[in-house]
N, C-alpha and C positions, 0 to 999 in steps of 0.2 A: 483601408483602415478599419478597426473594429468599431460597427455602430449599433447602435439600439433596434432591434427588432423583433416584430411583433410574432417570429415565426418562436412554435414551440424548440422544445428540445431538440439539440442535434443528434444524428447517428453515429453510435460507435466510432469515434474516429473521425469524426465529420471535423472536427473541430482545426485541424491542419490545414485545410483549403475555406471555410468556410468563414471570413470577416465580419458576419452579420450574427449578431447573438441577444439574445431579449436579456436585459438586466432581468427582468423578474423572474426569471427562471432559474439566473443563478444565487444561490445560495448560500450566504456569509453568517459568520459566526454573531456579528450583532444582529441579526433579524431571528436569534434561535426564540421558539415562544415560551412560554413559563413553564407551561409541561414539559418541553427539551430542559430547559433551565433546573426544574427541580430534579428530572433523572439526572443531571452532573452531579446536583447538590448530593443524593442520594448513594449515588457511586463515592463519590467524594467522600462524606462519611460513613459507610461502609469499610474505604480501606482503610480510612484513619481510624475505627473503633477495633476491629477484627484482622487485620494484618500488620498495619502499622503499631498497631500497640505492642504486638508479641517481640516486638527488637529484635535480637540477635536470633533468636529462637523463629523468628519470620522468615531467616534465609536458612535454612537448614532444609534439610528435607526429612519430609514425618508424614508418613501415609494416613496416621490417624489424624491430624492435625488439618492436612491436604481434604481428609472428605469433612473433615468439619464445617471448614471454611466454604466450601463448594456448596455443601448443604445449608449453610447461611446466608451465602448467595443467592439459593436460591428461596430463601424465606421471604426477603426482601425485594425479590422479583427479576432482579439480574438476567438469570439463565434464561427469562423466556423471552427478552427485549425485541426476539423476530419470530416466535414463535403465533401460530395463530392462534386465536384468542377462543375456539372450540378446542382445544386441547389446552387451554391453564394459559397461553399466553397473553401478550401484548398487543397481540397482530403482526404483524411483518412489517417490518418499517426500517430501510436501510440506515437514517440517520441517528434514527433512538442508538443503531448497532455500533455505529463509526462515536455518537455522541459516550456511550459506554467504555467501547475500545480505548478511547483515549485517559477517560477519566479512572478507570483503571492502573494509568501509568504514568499518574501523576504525580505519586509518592514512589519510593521503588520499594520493591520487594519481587522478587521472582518467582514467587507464590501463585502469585498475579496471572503469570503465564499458563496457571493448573485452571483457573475461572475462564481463561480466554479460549484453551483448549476446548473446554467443555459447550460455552455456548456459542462456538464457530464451529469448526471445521467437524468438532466430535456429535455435534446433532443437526446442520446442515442437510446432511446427503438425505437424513430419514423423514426433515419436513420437508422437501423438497422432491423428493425419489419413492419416499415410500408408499408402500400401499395404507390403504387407511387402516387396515388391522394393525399394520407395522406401527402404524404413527399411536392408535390408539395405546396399544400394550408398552409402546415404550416412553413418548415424548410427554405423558402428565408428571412422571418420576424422574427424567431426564431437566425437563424442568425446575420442580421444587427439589432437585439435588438429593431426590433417596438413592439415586443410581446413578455414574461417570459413567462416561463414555473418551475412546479413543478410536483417532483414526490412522489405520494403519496403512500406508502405500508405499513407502521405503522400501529396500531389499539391498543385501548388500554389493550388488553389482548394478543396481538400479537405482539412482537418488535421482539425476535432474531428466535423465530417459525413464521416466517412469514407464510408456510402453513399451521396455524390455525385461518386465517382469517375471521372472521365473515361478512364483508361486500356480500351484496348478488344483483343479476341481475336477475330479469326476462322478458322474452321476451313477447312484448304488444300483445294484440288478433291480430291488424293488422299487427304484424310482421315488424313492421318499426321503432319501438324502445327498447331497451332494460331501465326497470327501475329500478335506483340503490337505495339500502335501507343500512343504514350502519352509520360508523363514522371514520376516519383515526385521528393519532396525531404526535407531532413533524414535521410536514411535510414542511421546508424549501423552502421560498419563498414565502410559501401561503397567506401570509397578502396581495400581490399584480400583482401574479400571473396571466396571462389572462389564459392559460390554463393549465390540469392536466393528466400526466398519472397517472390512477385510476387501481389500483387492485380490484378484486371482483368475486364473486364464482356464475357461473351461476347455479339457479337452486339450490342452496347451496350447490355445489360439483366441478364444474369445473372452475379453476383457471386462470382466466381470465383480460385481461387491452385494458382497456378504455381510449380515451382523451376525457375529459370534459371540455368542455366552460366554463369560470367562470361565466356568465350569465345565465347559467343552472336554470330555476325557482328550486327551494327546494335546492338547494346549499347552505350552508351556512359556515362562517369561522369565527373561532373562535375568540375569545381576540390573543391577543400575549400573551407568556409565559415569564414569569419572569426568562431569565437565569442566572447561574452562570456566562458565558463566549457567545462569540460569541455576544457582545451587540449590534451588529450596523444591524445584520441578522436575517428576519425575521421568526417565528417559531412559527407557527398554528394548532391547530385541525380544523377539518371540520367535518360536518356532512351532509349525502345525504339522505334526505326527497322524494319520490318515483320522483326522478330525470331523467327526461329522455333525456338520449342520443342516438343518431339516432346510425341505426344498421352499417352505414360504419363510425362510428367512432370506434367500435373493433378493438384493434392492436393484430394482428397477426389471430393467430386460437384459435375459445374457446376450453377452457380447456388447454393450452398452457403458461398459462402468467406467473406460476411457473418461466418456461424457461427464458421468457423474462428477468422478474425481476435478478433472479440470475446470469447471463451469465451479465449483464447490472452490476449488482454489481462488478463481475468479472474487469472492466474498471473503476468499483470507488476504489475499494481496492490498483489498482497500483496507483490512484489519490491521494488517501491517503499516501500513501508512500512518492509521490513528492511532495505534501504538505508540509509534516510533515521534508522533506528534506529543504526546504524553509523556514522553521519557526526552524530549528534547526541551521539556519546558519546565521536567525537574532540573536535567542537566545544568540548565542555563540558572534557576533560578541559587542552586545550592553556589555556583560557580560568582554569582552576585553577591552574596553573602559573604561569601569567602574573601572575596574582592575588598570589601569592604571592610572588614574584620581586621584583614593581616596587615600588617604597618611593615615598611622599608624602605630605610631613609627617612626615618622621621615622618612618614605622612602613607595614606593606607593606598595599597597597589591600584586600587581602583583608579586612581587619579594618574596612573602611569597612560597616556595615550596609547600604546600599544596593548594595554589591557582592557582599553578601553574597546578599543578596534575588536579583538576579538569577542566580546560580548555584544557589541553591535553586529558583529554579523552571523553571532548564533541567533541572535534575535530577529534576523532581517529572512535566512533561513526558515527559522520557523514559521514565522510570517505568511512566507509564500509557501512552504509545507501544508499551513492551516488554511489556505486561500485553495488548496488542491483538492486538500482531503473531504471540505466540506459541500465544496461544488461536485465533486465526483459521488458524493456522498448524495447530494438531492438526485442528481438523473438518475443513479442507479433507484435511488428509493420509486422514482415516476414507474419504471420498469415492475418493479415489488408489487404497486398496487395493483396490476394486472391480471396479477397470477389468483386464479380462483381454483380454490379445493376442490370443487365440487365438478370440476370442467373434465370430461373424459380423455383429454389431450393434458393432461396437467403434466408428464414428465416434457413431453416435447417443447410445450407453452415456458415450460420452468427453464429447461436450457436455454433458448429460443430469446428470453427477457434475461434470465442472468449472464447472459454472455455479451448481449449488445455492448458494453463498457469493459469488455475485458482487457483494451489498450490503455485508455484510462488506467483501469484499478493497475497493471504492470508497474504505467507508471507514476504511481502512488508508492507503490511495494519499492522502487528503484529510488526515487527522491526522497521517500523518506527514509529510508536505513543509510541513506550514505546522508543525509541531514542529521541522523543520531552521530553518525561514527564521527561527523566535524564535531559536531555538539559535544562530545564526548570526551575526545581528543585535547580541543580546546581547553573545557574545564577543566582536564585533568593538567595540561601544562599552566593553566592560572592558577591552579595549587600547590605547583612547583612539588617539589618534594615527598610534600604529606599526600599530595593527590596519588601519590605509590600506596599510603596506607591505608589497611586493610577499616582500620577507625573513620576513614572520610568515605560519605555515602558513592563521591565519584568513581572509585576505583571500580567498586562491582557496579557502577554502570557503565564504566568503559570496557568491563567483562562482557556484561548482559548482551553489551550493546554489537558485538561482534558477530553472531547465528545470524542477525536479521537480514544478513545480505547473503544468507546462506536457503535458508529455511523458504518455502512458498516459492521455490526458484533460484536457483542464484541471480546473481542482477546481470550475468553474463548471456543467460538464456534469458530471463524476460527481455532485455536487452537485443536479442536476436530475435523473441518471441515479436516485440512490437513492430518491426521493421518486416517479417515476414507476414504478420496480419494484416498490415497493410499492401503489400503487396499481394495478397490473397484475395482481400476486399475488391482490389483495384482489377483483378481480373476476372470477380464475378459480375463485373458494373457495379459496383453496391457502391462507392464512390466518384459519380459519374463530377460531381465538382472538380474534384483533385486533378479529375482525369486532364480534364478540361484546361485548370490551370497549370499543367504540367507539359500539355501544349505548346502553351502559352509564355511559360516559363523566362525565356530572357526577355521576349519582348513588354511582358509585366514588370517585370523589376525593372528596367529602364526605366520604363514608364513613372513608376514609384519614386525612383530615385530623384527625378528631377521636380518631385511634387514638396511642396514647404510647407511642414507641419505649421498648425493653429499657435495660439496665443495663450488658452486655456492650459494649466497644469495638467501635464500626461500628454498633451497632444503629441509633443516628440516622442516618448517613450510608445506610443501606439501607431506612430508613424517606424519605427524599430522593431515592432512587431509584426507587423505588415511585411517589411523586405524581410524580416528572421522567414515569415514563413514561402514570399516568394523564394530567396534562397534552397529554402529542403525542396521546391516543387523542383527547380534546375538539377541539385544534387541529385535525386532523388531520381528525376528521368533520364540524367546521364549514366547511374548506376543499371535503370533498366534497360537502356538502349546497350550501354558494353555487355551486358552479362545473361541480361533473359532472365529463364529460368533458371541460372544455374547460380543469381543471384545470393540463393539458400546456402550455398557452399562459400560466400566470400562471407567470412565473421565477422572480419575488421569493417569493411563498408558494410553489413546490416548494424555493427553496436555504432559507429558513428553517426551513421544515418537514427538511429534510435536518439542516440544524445543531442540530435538536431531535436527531435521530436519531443521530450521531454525538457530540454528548456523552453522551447515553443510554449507548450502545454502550461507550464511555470509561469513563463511570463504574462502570458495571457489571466491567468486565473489569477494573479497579483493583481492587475491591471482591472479589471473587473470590480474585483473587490473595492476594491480601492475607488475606483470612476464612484459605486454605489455608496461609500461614507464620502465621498466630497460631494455629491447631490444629497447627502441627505445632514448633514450636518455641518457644510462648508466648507471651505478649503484649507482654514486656517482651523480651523478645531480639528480636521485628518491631515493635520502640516506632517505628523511621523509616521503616518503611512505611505502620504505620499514620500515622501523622504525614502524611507524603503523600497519602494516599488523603482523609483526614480535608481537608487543604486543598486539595487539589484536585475531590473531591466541595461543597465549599460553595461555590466556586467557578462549577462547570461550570452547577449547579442554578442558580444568577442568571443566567447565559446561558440555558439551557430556558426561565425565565420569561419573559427577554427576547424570546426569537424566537418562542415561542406568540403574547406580546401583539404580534408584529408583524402573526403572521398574521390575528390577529384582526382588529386595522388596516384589514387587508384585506380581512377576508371579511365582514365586520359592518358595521353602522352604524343608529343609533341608539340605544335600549335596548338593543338586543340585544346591541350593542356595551359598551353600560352594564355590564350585569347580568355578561359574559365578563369584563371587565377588571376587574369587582371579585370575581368568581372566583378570576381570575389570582393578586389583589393578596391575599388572602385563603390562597393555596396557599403564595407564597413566604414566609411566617412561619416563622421556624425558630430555634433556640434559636441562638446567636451562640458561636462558636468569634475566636478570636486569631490569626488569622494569620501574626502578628509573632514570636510565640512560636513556632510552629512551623515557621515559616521561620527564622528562625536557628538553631535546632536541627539541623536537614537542612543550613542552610550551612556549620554549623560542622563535618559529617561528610564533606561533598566538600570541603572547605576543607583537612581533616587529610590525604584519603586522595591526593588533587588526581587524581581522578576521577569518575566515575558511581559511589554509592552506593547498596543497597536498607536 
């Protein structure tokens, strides 16, 4: 079971096999200090003075409007929240990034989306990869918003294989520019962009990024694209006609930019996550209101038990969204402070710590967009009708809220992505635990099984977490013993085997959170947390059942299959909790407060 220890932070992924975790290490929204507290406050009015105010004119898209705002943003200090603090920033500091991310999308406006570009993914690669002349000439004005930036890695036969980029560089006779020949799409920001970090294969094999001037002669940018969502943010193809950019605008080392790109993703996936944290808790809060508002039958929908149910469990959602995003949010940050400027290893150092959590931040990016799309959905059917119109704020979040399972990945590939890192890890030894328990596998779960959780609130729910994660080490080693290597080619058993892992990770980070407000304020003062944790852990644990016996499905047959699947059936016995009861209890506290409650 999960207990208090004193060891630091776990590895990448340690967190599957490893039951021993230090509460002080993990990271909950009520321990944020004043300075986190006053950057919400700050983001917070931000959007309510400068984007929220502009109403209907805030969801349009207006290039001059877009670098206003951007350049406001960064008046106010926004854009540089990871930037280091010899170049105009803040310092590097993952949570300030995730604490921003979120509070950005607390109101909506898809505006929002042009600020996020700009101080994620579009100035990432250059404090991270560049050389220090790069960093100096661009990241002080990249910063206080005189200059956008876009990043460009799409291509139209390339979106989730991004190493099958067609875009191509070669280097001039005089060796003093490289010329890029190519086309990228979807590429946000680009309508007005001054510059680009550019993917492109030198030579047509080495994986390579560029920043591009947007004044580049052969540079060209497309129309805008006609979207579903995202109205007010701009979104470009480009195309590069033998463009040349000088030889010290290459970021990093050629044949390298693989790296770049993905490890850079790595910091968008957790952005995603506090994103989609931010846009689930306007969702839920405008869908409270509404709740309350509309009268049928003589008495307001809120009071319908089935309306209720639904708002309890966008809330219970969120909950454990926000228990994910802010814990993944401190390790990545332990990693951040390691990185030194000045260190002559700093790109390798930089991948090296941005990557350790790249299972994590996946799935941050996977629970949280498909937490917007419930949240979304939800709200929009508690509006019945009018939640169609274009007048109620939910419609275009139930637009917006669509890309997020697109964008940073689909949740099909991170989905695959988490399930093959681990099995990567596992054969470099970098997970000598899991190995271990995976050994071990049925004769642990037996073992567990016949053990009788404590007396203390949570003890079953972390005695449920314990067999969730014996179960993935079983699943998990019977997929490797059927298939090997050639595990990479079965989809269905890597996205299952991921959905094992991702409620695991859920559950856990609920539970945690949770254990930390009933030691520090009680059990009865976090009665609605625990409440949540409690239905949402009984919950997630039928789904680990579910997707172990899938993969079993899978990977078995016969007896063998027999003997796992009465294993399985045998693991999910669990003493029964009321659902009903403690969903209306939690709906009845977003109901009174008509917002996200813990």
């Amino acid at each position: 079971m999960t207990k208090v220890s004193s060891n630091s932070s776990l590895k990448g992924g340690g967190f599957i096999a490893n039951n021993e975790v230090n509460l002080e290490n993990v990271l909950i929204p009520e321990e944020f200090t004043d300075e986190q507290k006053m950057m919400i406050k700050t983001t917070v009015d931000f959007v309510e003075k400068e984007i929220a105010s502009l109403g209907e004119e805030g969801q349009k898209l207006n290039y001059k409007l877009s670098k206003e705002v951007v350049k406001k943003a960064g008046d106010v200090g926004l854009l540089g929240v990871c930037l280091p603090e010899e170049y105009g920033g803040l310092g590097l500091d993952g949570i300030r990034f995730a604490l921003i991310k979120e509070a950005l999308n607390l109101g909506h406006s898809s505006m929002t989306a042009t600020i996020g570009g700009q101080m994620g993914i579009g100035m990432l690669p250059i404090i991270f990869f560049g050389t220090p002349e790069q960093r100096q000439k661009y990241l002080p004005r990249l910063q206080d918003g005189t200059i956008t930036t876009a990043f460009a890695l799409t291509e139209p036969q390339s979106g989730t294989d991004a190493s099958s980029i067609k875009a191509t560089a070669e280097l001039s006779e005089d060796g003093k520019h490289y010329i890029l020949n190519g086309s990228k799409v979807f590429i946000t920001n680009a309508g007005f962009a001054d510059i680009f970090v550019v993917f492109a294969k030198v030579n047509g094999t080495d994986f390579t990024a560029f920043i591009v001037e947007r004044e580049s002669e052969g540079l060209s940018i497309g129309p805008e694209e006609k979207k579903m969502g995202l109205k007010a943010s701009s979104t470009c193809s480009m195309t590069f006609d033998n463009v040349h950019v000088p030889v010290e605008n290459v970021l990093g080392k050629i044949g390298e930019g693989h790296k770049f790109a993905f490890n850079t993703l790595n910091f968008g996936r957790l952005s995603v996550g506090a994103g989609c944290l931010g846009n689930s808790k306007h969702a839920l809060e405008c869908s409270a209101k509404y709740a309350n508002e509309r009268v049928q039958f003589g008495q307001p929908i809120s009071s319908f038990p089935l309306i209720g149910k639904k708002l309890a469990d966008i809330n219970i959602q969120t909950y454990v969204l926000e228990s994910m995003v802010y814990r993944t949010a401190g390790m990545f940050n332990e990693k951040l402070q390691e990185i030194d400027f000045n260190d002559p290893n700093l790109e390798e150092n930089s991948r090296r710590l941005i990557g350790e959590y790249m299972i994590e931040c996946a799935i941050n990016k996977v629970f949280g967009s498909e937490t917007l799309d419930f949240a979304a959905d939800e709200g929009l059917q508690i509006h019945g009708g009018y939640g169609y119109m274009q007048e109620y704020e939910i419609e275009s979040i139930y637009r917006d809220a669509r890309i997020k399972r697109i964008f940073e990945g689909t949740n099909e590939m991170n989905r695959m992505f988490i399930t093959k890192m681990i099995a990567k890890k596992l054969r470099k030894g970098q997970l000598p635990e899991l190995q271990e328990a995976m050994e071990k596998g049925e004769e642990e779960l037996r073992s567990l099984m016949s053990v009788h959780a404590g007396n203390r609130a949570l003890d079953q729910e972390e005695r449920l977490l314990s067999i969730a994660k014996k179960v993935y080490h079983l699943a998990l080693a019977q997929a490797l013993k059927t298939y090997g290597h050639t595990l990479e080619q079965e989809q269905e058993v890597l996205s299952d085997l991921a959905d094992v892992t991702i409620q695991v990770y859920a559950m856990e980070s609920a539970l945690l959170r949770t254990r930390k407000l009933v030691d520090r304020k009680g059990e009865q003062a976090a009665a609605n947390a625990v409440n949540m944790t409690v239905a949402f852990i009984h919950e997630a644990f039928d789904q680990v059942i579910h997707f172990a016996k899938h993969t079993m499905y899978a990977a078995c047959s016969g007896e063998g299959l027999s003997r796992q699947l009465d294993l399985l059936q045998e693991a999910s016995r669990k003493p029964p909790v009321n659902p009903v009861v403690l969903k209306r209890s939690i709906a009845e506290k977003v109901i009174q407060a008509e917002k996200f409650v813990v």
